[in-house]
N, C-alpha and C positions, 0 to 999 in steps of 0.2 A: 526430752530427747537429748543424748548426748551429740557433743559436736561431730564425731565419727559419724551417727547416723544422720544427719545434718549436710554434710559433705558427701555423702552416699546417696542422696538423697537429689542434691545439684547436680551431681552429677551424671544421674541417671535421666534427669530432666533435659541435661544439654545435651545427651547421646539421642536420648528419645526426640529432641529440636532438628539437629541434625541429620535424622535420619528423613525426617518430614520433606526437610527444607531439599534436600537431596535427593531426593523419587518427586518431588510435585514439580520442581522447577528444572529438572531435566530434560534439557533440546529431546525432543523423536524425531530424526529424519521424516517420518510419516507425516508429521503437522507442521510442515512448509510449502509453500504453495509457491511456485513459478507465475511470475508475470509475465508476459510479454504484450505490447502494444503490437497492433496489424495495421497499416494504413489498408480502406477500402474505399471501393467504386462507391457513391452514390449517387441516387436521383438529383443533389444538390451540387455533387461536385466531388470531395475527396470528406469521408469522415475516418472511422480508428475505432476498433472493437481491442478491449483489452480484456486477455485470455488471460485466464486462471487455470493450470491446468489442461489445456486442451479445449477447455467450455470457457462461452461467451460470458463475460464478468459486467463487463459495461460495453453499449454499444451508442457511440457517439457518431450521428449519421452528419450535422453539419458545427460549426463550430459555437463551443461554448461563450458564454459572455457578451455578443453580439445579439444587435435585435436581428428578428424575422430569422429565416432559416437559411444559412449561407454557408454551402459546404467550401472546405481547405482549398486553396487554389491548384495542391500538389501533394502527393503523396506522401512527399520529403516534411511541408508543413502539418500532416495530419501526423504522421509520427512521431514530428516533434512535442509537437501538444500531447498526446498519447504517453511520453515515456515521461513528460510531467508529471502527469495523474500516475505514475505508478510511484516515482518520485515523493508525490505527498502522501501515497500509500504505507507506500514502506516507514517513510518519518512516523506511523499513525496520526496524518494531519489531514482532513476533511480533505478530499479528491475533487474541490472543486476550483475550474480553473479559472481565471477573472482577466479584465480587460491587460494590467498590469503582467502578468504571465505571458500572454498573448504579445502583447507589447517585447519585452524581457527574451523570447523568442524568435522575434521578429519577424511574426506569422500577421501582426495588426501593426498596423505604421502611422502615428501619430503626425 
């Protein structure tokens, strides 16, 4: 093969790369999902359903990381725990929240 056809040849390869890398890795408005955290009532106290679109994603009735089952003392703290987990969401970091967050928060008081 001559070097003409050789450079004809890369080249076609890098248009044909480009075009890949360009239709697969393009944003769609359609496959973005809205979070929002809800402080709610529960039988324990205050827990935080996090909405995905309108639909219940996770429904957290009393607080994570603490033994036995002890809902938020307040609304204001189930929320705040709540817009964490969307927080470690968004970073794609495991949505699980720990004594340290809680603490960090200042929903658990050392």
């Amino acid at each position: 093969m001559t070097t003409k056809k050789y450079l004809i040849l890369i080249i076609t390869a890098l248009l044909a790369g480009s075009a890949v890398f360009f239709f697969v890795r393009r944003d769609h408005p359609s496959d973005k999902i809205f979070l929002k955290a809800i402080p709610v009532k529960t039988a324990y106290g205050w827990g935080y359903n996090i909405m995905a679109d309108d639909k219940i994603y996770i429904r957290q009735d009393y607080i994570p990381a603490v033994p036995g089952k002890q809902g938020f003392k307040s609304s204001r703290d189930a929320l705040l725990v709540g817009n964490r987990v969307i927080q470690k969401i968004t970073r794609n970091e495991l949505p699980a929240i720990t004594e340290k967050d809680l603490e960090e928060l200042g929903v658990l008081k050392k």
